[in-house]
N, C-alpha and C positions, 0 to 999 in steps of 0.2 A: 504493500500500500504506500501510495505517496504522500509526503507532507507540503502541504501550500499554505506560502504564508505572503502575504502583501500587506505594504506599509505605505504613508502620505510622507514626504519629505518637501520641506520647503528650504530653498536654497538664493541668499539674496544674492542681489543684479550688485551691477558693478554701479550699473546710473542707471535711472527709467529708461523704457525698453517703449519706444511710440510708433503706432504704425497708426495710418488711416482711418482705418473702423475701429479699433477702439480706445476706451482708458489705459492711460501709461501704464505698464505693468513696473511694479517696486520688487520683486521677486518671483524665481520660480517656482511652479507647485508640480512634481512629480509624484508617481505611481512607479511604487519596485515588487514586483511580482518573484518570488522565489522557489521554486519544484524540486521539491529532493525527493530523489528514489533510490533506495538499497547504499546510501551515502554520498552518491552522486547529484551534484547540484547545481541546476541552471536558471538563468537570470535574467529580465528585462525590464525595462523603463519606456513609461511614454509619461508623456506631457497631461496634468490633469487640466483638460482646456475647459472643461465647464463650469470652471472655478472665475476663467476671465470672460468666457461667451459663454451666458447661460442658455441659448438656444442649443446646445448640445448635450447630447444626454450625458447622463452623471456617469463618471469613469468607474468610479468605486464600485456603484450598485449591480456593472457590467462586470468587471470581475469577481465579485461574488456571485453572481447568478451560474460561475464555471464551476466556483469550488468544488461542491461533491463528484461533477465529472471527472475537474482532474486530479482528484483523489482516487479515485477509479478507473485512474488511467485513458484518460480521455488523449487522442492521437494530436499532433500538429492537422492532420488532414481533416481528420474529426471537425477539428476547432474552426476551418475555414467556413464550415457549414453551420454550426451554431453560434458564431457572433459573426456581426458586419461587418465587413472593413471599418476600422478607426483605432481611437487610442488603444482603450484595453485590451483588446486583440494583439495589438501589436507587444503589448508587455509581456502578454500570454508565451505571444508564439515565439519570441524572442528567448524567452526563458525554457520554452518545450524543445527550441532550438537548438540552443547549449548544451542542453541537459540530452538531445540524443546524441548530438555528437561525444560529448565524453563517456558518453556510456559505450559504443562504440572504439573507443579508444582513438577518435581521430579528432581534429580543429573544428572549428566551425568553417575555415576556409575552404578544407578537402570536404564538408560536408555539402559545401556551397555549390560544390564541382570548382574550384579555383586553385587548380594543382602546382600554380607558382609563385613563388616567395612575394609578401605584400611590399611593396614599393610606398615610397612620401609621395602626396598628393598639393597640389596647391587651391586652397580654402581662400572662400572670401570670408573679409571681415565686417558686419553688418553695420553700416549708420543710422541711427533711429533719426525717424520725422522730425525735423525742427526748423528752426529759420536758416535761413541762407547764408546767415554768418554763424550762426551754431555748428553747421553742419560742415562749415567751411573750417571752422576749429579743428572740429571734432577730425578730418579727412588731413588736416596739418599734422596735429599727432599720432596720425597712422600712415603718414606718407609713405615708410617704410612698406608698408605690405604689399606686394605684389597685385593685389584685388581686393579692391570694396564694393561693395554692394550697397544702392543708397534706396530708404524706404522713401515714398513720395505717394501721392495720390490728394493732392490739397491745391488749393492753387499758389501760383506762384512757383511751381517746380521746376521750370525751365532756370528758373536763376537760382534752385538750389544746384544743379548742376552747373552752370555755369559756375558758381563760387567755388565749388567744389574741385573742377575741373581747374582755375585759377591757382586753388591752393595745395594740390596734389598734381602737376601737373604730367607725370610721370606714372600713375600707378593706373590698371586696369579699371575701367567701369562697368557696371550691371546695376540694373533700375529695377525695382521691384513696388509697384504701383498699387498694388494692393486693392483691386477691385474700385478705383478712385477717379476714374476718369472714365469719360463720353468718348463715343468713336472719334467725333469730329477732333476732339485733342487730341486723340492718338495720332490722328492724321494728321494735326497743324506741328505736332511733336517732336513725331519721328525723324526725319530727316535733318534735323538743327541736330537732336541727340547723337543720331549716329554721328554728324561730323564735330560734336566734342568728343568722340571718341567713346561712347556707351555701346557695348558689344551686343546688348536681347533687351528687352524688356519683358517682366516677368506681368504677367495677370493683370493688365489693364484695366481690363471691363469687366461687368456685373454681368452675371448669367442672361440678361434679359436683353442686353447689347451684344453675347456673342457671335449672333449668326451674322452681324453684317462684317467680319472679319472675312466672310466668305467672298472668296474674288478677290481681297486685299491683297496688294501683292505689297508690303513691308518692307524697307530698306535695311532695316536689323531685324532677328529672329524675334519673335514673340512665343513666350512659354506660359505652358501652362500653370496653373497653379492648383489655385481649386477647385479649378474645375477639372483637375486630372483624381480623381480618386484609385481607381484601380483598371485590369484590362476591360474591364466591360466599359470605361471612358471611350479608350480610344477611338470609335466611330462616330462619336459626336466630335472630336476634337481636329478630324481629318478633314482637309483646307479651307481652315480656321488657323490652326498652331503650326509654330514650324517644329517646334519642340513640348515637353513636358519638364514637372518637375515632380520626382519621385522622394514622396518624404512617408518610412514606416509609418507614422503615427495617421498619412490618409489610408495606407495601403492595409492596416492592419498586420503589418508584420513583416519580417523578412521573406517567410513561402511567397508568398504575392507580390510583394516586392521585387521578386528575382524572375520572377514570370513574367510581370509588368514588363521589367527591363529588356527581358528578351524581344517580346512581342513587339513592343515600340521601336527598338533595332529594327528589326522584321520589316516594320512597316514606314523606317523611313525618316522618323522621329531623331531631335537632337534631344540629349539627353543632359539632364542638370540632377543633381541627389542636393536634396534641402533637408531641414529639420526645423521641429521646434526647440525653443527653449528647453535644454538638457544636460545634464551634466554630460560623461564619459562614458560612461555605463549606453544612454540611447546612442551615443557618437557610433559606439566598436561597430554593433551590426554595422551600418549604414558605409563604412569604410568597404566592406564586401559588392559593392554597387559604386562605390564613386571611382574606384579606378577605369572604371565604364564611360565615367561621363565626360561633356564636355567642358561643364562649371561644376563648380563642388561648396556647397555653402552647410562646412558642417564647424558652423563658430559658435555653436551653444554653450559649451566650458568658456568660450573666451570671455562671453555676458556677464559669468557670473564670480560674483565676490571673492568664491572660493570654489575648487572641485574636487573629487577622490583623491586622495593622498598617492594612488596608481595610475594618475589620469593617464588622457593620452597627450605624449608630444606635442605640444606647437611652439613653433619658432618662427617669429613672425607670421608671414602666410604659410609656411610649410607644416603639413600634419603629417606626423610621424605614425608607424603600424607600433601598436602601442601593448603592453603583455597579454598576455592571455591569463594572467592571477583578475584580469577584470573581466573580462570576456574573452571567449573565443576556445 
């Protein structure tokens, strides 16, 4: 018989954490899901988001509605069919994850199918929404990083790039809009953005503006966001997006997530691995997916105050394969 145990962990930010839709976030709130069987024990984390958006169902009450199953040996495959794609799924499966590969006696990499040595990845660093000269600060003391990622979806965005662009003038850009803008700005946008040197724009528009993306032919990539959840996305998203962004905590887990990845390759898709607010622990999975991609925005440790005493590596922009006493 297995033991399941989950915990709430709140872990504060370094500074407010602002994006578009909603209140600054002053801290993060995670969910650590833990499966031990016959002494073998594995591990996941998602993001508790219905603590900041309460249109989302409650995390907690979804992993307890698992317990006695996987106390009873409930499968990863099982699990795809009794919770939805989202957070608690993902804590789940992340931890049924682990927990078969060391029972098995192999990684979580070889369990992945990823039969060679993990390599450093370069990670964007995220700037929260703020004014133009905030953000223009904030983009000086990280001039250093190879890639920032700036939130926007307010007006006036075109000159938080620009300041940005001014006071960084050397590091990689990506715009992530946050469900915040009308088509017609996309399209008054685009083209000034790309020639400061912004490489996609993530998630523009609201569900109810995507279809006229169709026919757009875009001067830089547009990526999905939330409206990429899992593979049954993909047919809505197909010429609309040039790309997705694959974050465990939409997909519900690593299983799906490495399916996602495949399927989107398949079909053409540019691929970006994102995350929410997370320590190390949601980082590890998500490294199994980002040497795939073509941006990699896994800066959740960097947000926060403090993280695992085993975290994973960053140096600057470079995210280091990080031990396996955390995951893996």
């Amino acid at each position: 018989m297995r033991r399941v145990r989950y915990s709430v962990e709140r872990w504060p930010l370094n500074e407010p954490f602002v994006i578009s839709r909603m209140d600054p976030m002053m801290h993060g709130e995670v969910v650590v899901v833990e499966i031990t069987e016959n002494g073998i024990t594995g591990r996941g984390e998602c993001e508790r988001n219905d603590v900041f958006e309460p249109e989302y169902p409650s995390v907690t009450r979804m992993v307890e509605s698992c317990l006695p199953a996987l106390e009873n040996g409930l499968s990863r495959q099982e699990l795809q069919r009794r919770l939805p794609a989202g957070n608690a799924r993902n804590a789940i499966d992340c931890a049924l994850f682990e927990l078969e590969a060391r029972q098995q006696g192999i990684s979580t990499r070889e369990l992945a199918g990823r039969n060679h040595p993990a390599t450093p990845i370069t990670t964007a660093f995220t700037l929260s929404l703020g004014s133009p000269e905030a953000m223009a600060e904030a983009a000086r003391r990280n001039a250093q990083r190879p890639l920032l990622k700036l939130k926007l979806g307010r007006n006036g965005d075109l000159d938080r790039v620009r300041a940005v662009r001014d006071a960084a003038p050397d590091v990689r850009l990506i715009i992530d809009a946050n469900m915040g803008w009308r088509f017609n700005q996309l399209v008054d946008y685009a083209s000034e953005l790309k020639a400061l040197g912004v490489e996609m724009i993530e998630q523009p528009l609201k569900p109810d503006e995507e279809h006229r993306l169709e026919g757009y032919e875009p001067p830089l990539p547009i990526i999905a966001d939330e409206s990429c959840i899992d593979r049954t996305s993909l047919a809505l998203l197909q010429g609309r997006y040039q790309g997705i962004n694959i974050k465990l905590d939409k997909t519900g887990g690593l299983t799906e997530a490495l399916a996602l990845l495949a399927e989107a390759k398949a079909q053409g898709f540019e691929i970006m691995v994102g995350c929410m607010i997370g320590t190390s622990l949601a980082m590890a999975p998500a490294l199994l997916l980002a040497e795939q991609a073509r941006w990699v925005d896994l800066d959740g440790p960097l947000l926060l105050a403090e993280d695992h005493s085993n975290g994973l590596p960053y140096e600057n922009g470079t995210l280091y394969p990080g031990s396996e006493l955390l995951w893996g």
